[in-house]
DSSP file (Angstrom, degrees, kcal/mol; ACC not computed):
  #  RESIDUE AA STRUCTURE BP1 BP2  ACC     N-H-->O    O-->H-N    N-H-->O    O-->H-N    TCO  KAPPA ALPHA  PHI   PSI    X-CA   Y-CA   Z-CA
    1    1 A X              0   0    0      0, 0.0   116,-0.1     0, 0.0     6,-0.0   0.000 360.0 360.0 360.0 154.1  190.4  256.6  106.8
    2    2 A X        -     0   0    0      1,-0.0     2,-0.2     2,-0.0   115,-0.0   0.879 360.0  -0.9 -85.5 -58.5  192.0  259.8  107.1
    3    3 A X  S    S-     0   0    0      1,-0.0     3,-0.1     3,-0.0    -1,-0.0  -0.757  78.2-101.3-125.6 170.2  192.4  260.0  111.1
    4    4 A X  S    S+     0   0    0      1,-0.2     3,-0.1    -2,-0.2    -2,-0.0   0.402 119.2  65.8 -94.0  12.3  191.3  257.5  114.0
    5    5 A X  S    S+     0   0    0      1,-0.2     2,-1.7     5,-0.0    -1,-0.2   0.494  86.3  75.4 -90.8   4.8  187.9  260.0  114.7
    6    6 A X        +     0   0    0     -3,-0.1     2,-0.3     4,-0.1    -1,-0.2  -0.402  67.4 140.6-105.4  73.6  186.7  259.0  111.2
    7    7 A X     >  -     0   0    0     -2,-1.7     4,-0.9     1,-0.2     3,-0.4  -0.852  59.2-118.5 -97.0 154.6  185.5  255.5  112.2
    8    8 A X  H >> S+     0   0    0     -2,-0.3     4,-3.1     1,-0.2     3,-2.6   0.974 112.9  58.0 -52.0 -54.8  182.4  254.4  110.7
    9    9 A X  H 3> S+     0   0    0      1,-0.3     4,-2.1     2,-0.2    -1,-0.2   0.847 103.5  52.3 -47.8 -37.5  180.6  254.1  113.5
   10   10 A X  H 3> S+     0   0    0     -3,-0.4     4,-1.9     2,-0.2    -1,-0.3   0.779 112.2  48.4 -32.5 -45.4  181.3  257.8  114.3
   11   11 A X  H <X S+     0   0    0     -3,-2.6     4,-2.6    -4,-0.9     5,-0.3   0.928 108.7  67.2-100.4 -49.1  180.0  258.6  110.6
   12   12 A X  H  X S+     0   0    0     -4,-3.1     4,-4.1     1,-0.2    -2,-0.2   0.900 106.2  29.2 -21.4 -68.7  177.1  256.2  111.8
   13   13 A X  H  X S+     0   0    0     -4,-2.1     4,-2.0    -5,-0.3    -1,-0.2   0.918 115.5  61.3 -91.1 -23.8  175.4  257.9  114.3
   14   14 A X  H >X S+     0   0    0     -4,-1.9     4,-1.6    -5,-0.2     3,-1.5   0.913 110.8  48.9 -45.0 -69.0  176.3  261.6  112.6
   15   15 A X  H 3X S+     0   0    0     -4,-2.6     4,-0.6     1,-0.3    -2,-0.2   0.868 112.5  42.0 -28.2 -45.4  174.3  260.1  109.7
   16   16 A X  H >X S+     0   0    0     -4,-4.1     4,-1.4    -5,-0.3     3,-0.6   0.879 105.2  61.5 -80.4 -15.8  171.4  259.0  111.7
   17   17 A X  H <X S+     0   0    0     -4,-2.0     4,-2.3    -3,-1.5    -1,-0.2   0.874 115.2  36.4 -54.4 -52.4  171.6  262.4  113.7
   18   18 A X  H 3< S+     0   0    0     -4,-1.6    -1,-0.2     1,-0.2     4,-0.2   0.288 119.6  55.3-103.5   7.4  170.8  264.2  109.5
   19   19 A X  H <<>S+     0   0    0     -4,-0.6     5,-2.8    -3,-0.6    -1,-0.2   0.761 111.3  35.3 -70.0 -55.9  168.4  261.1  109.0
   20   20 A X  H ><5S+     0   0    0     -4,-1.4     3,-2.1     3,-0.3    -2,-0.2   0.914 120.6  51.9-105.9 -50.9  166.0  261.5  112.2
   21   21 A X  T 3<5S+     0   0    0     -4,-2.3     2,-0.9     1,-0.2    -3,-0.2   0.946 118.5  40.3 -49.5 -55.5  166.2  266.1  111.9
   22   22 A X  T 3 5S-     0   0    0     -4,-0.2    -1,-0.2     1,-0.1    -2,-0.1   0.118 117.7-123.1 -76.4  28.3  165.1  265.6  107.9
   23   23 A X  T < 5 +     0   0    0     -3,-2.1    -3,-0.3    -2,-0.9     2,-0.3   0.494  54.7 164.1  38.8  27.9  162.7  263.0  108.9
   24   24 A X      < -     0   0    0     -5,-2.8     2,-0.6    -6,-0.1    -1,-0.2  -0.594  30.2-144.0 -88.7 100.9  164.3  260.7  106.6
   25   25 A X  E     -a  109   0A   0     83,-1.9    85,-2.7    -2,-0.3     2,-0.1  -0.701  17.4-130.7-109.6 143.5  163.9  256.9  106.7
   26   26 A X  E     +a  110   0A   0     -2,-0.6    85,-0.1    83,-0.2     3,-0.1  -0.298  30.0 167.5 -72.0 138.7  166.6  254.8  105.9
   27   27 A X  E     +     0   0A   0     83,-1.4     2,-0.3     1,-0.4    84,-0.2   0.503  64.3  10.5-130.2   7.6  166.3  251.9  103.5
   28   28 A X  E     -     0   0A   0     82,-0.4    84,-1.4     2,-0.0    -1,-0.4  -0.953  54.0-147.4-166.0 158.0  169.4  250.9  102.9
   29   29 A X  E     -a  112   0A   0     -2,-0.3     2,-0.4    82,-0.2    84,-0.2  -0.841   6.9-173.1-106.9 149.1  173.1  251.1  103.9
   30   30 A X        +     0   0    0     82,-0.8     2,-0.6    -2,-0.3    81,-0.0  -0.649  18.4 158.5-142.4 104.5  176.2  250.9  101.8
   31   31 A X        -     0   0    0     -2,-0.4     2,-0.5    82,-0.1    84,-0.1  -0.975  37.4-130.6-124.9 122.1  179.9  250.8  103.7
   32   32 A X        -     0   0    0     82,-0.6    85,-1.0    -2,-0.6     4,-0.1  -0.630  15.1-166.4 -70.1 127.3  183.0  249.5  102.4
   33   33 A X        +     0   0    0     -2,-0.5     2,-0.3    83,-0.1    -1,-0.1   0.689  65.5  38.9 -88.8  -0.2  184.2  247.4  104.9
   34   34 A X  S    S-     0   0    0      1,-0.2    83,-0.6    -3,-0.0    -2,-0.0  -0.794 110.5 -54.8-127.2-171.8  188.0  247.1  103.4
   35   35 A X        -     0   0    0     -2,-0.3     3,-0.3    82,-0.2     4,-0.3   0.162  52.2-157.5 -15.6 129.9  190.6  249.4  101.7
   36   36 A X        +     0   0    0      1,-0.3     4,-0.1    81,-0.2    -1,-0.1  -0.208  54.3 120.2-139.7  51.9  188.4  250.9   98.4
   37   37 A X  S    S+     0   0    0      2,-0.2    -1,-0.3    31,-0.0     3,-0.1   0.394  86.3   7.8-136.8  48.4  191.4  251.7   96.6
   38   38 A X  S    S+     0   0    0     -3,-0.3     2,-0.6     0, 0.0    -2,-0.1  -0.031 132.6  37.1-146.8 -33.8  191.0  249.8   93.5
   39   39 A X        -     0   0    0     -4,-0.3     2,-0.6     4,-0.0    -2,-0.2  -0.943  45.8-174.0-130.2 154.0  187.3  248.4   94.0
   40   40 A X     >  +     0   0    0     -2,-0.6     4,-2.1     1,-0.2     5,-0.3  -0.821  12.1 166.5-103.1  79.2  184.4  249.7   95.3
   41   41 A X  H  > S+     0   0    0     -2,-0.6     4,-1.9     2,-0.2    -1,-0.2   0.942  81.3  54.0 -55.4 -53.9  181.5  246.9   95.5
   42   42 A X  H  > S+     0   0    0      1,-0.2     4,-4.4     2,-0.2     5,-0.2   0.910 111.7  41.0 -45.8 -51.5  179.3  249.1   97.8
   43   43 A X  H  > S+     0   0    0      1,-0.2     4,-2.8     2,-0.2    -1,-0.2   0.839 110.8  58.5 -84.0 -12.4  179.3  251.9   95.7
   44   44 A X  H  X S+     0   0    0     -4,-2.1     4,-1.6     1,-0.2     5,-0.4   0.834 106.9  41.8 -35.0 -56.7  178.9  250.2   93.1
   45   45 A X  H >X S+     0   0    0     -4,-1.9     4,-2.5    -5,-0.3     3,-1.1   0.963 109.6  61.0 -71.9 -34.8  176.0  248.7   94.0
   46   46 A X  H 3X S+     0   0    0     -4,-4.4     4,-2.6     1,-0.3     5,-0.4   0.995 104.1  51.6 -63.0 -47.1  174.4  252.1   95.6
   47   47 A X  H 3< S+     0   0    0     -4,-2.8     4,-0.3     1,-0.3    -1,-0.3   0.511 111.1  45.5 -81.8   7.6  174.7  253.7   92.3
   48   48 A X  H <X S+     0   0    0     -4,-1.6     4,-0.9    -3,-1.1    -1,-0.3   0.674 114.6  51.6 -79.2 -37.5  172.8  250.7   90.6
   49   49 A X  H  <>S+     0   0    0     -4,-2.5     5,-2.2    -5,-0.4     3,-0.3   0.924 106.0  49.0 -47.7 -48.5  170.5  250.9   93.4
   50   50 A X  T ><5S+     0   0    0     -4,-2.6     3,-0.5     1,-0.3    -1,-0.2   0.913 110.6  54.8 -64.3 -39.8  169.9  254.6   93.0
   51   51 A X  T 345S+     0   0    0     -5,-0.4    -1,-0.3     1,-0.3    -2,-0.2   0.918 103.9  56.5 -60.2 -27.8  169.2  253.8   88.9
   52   52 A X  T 3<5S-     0   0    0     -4,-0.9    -1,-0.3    -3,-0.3    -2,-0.2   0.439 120.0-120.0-106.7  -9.0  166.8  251.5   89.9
   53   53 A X  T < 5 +     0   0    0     -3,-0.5    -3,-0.2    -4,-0.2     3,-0.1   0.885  63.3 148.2  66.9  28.2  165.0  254.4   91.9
   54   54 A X      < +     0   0    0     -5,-2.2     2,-0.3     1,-0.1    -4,-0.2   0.835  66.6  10.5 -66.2 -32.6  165.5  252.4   94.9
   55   55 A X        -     0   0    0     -6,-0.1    55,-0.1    54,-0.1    -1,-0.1  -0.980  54.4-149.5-113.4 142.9  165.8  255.6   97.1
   56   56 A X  S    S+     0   0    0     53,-1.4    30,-2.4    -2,-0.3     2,-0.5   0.691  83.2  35.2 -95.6 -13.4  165.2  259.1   96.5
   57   57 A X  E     -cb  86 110A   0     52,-1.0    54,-1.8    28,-0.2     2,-0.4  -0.987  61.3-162.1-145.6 120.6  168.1  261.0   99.2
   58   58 A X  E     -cb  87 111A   0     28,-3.8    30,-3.0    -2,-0.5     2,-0.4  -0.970   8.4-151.7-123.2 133.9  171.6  259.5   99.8
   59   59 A X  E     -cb  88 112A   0     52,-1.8    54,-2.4    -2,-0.4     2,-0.2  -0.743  13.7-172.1 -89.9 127.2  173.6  260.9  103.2
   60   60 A X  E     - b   0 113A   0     28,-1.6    54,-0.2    -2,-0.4     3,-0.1  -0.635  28.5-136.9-116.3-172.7  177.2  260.8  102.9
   61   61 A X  S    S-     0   0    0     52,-0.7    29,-3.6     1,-0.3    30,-2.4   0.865  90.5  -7.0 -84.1 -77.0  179.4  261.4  105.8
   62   62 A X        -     0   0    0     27,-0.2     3,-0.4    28,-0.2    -1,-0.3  -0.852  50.4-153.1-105.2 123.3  181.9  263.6  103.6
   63   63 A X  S >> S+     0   0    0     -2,-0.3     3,-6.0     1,-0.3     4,-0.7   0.979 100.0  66.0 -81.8 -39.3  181.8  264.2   99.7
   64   64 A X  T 34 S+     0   0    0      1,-0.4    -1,-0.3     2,-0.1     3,-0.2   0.747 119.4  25.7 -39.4 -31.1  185.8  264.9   99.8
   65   65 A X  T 34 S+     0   0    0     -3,-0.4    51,-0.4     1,-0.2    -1,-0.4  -0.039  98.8  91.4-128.8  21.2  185.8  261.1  100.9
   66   66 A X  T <4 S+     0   0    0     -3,-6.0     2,-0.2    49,-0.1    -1,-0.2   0.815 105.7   2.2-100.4  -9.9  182.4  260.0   99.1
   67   67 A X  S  < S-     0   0    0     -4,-0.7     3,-0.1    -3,-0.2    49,-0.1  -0.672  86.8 -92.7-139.5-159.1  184.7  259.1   96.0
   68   68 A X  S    S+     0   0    0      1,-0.3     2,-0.3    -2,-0.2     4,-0.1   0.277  98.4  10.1-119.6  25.1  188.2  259.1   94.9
   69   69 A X  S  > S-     0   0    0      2,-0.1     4,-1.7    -5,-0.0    -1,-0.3  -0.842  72.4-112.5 175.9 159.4  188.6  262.2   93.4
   70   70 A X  T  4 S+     0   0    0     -2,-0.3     2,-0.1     2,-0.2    -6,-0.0   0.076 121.3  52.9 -90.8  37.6  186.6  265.5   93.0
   71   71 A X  T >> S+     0   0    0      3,-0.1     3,-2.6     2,-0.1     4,-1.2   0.538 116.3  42.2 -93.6-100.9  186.2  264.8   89.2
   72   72 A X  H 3> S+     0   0    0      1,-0.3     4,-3.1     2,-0.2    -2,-0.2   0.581 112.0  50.9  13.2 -71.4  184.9  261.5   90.4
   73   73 A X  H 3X S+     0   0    0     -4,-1.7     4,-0.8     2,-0.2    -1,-0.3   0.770 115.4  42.3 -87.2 -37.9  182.8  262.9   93.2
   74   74 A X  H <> S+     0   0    0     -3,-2.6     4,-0.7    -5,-0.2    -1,-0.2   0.832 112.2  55.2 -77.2 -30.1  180.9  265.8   90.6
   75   75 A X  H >X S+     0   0    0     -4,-1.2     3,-1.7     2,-0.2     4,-1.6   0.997 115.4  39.2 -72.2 -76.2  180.5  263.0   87.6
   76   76 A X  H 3X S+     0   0    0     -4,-3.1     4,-1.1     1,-0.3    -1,-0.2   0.459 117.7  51.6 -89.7   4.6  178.5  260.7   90.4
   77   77 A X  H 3X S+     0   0    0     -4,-0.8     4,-1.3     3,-0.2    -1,-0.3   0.671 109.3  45.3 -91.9 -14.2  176.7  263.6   91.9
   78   78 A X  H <X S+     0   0    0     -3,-1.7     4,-3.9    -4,-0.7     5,-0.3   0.913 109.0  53.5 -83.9 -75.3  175.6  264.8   89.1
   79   79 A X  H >X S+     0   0    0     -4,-1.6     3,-4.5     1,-0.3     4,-1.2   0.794 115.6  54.6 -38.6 -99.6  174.2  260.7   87.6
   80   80 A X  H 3X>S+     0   0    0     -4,-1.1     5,-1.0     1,-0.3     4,-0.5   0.637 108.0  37.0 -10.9 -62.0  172.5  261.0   91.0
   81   81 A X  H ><5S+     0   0    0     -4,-1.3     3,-0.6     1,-0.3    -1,-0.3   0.818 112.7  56.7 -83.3  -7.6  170.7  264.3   90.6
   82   82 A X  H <<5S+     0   0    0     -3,-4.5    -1,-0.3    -4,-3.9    -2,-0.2   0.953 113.3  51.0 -74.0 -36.0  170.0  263.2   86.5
   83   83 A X  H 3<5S-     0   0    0     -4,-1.2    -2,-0.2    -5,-0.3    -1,-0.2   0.399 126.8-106.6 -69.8   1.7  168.2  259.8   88.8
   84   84 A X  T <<5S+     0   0    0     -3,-0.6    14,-0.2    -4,-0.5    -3,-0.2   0.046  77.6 142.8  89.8 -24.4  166.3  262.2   90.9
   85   85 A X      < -     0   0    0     -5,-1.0     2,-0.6   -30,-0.1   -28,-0.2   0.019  39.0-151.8 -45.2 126.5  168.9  261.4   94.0
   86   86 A X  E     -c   57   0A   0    -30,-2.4   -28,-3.8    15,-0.1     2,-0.3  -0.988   8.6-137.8-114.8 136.2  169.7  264.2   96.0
   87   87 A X  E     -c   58   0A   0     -2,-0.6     9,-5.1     9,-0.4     2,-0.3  -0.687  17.8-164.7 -75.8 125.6  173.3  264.1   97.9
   88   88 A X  E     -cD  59  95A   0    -30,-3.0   -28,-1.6    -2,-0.3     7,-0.3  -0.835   2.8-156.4-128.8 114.1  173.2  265.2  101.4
   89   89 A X  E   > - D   0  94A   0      5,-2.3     5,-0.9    -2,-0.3   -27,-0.2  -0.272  12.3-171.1 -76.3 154.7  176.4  266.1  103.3
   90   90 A X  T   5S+     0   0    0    -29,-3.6   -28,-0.2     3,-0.1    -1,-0.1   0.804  89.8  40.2-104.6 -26.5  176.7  266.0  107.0
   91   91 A X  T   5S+     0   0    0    -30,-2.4   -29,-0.2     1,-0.2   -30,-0.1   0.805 123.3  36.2 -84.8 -14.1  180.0  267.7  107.1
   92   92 A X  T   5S-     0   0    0    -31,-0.5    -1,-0.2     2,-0.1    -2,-0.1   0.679  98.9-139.0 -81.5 -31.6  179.5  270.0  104.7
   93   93 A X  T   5 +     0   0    0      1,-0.2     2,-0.2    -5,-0.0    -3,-0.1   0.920  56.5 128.3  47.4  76.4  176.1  270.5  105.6
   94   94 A X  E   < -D   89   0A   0     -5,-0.9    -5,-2.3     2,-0.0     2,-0.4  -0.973  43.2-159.6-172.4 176.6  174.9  270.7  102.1
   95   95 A X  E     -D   88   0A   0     -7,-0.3     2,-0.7    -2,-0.2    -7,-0.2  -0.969  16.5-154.3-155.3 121.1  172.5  269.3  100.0
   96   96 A X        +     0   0    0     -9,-5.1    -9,-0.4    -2,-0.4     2,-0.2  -0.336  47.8 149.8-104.7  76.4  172.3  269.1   95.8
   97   97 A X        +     0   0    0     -2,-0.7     2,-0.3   -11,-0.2    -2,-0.1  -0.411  21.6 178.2 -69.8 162.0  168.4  268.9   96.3
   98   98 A X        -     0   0    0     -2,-0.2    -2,-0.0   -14,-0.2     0, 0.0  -0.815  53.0 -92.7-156.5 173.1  166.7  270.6   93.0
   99   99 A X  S    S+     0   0    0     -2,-0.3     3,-0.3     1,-0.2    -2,-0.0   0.375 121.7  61.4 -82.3  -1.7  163.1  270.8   92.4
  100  100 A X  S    S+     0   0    0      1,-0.2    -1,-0.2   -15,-0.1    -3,-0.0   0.849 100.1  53.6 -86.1 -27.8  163.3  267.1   90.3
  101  101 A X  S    S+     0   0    0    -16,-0.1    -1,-0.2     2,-0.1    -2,-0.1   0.610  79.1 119.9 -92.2  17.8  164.5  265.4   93.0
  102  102 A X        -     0   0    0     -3,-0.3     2,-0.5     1,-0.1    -3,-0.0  -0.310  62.4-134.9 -78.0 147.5  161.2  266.6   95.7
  103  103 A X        -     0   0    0      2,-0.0     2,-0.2     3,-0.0     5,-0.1  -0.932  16.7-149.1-122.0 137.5  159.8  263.4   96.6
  104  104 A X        +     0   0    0     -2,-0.5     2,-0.4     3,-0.1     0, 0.0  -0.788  59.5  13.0-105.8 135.2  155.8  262.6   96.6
  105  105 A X  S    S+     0   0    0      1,-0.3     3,-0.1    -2,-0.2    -2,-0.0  -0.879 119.8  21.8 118.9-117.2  153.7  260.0   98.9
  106  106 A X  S    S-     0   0    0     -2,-0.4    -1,-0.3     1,-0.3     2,-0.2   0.658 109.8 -95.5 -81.6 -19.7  155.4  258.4  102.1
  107  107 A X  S    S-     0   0    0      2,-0.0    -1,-0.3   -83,-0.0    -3,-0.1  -0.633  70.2 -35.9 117.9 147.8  158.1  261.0  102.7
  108  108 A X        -     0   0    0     -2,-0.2   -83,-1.9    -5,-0.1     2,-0.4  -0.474  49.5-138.8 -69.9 155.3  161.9  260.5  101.2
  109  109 A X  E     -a   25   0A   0    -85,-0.1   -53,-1.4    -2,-0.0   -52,-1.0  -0.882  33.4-168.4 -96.5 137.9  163.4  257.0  101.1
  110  110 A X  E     -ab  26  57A   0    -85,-2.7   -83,-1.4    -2,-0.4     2,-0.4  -0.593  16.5-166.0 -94.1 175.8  167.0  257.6  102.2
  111  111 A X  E     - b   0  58A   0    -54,-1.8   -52,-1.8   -84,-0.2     2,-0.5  -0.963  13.2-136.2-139.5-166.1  170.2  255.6  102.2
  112  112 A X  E     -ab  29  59A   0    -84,-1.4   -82,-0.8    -2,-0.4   -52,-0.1  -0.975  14.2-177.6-138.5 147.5  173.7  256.1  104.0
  113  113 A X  E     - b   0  60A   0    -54,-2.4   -52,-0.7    -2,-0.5   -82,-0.1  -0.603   9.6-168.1-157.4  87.0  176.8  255.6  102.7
  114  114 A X        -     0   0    0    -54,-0.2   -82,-0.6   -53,-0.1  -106,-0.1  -0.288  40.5 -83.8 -74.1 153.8  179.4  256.2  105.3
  115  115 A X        -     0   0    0    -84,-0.1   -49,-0.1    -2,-0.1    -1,-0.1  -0.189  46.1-101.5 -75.7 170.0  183.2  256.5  103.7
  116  116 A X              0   0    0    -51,-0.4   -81,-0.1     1,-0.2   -83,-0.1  -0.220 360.0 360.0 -74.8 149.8  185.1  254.0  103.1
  117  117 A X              0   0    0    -85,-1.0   -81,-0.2   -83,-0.6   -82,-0.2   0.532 360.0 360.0 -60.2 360.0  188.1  252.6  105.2
């Protein structure tokens, strides 16, 4: 992390803060719990999740931090929004919602994926 205010937990409850205003219910988490700067299991595994259409809306903290470079960070937002996924930042307070990703039924399923140490 960049500074000692970016602790996850910090990123925690901002996330559930843009979770419980967008109605949003969480169904999954994904945190890297070590150093993610040669692999990334979590995010791995979210973006297999997300192919699998396990959620429709993932909340990051930060996109500057949601990957390891902004080439990186446009390629997987992008595979997201081709999956239906909409990205929603809480510091950016932005959102790559489109009219493919509007979600029918229960409401969107979200997940969180607060940045990495």
């Amino acid at each position: 992390m960049s500074t000692e205010e970016q602790t996850l937990d910090n990123q925690r409850a901002d996330i559930k803060r843009v979770l419980r205003s967008r109605r949003l219910r969480q169904v999954a988490s994904f945190e890297e719990q070590v150093s993610a700067a040669k692999a990334r299991p979590e995010f791995d595994a979210m973006m297999e999740a997300a192919h699998r259409g396990e959620f429709d809306v993932i909340v990051v903290w930060a996109l500057d931090r949601f990957g390891r470079s902004m080439v990186g960070n446009l390629q997987a937002v992008l595979d997201l929004d081709r999956c239906g996924v909409e990205v929603i930042s809480v510091n950016e307070s932005s959102s790559t919602a489109s009219t493919s990703s509007a979600s029918a039924g229960s409401g969107p399923r979200a997940t969180a994926a607060p940045t990495a140490l």
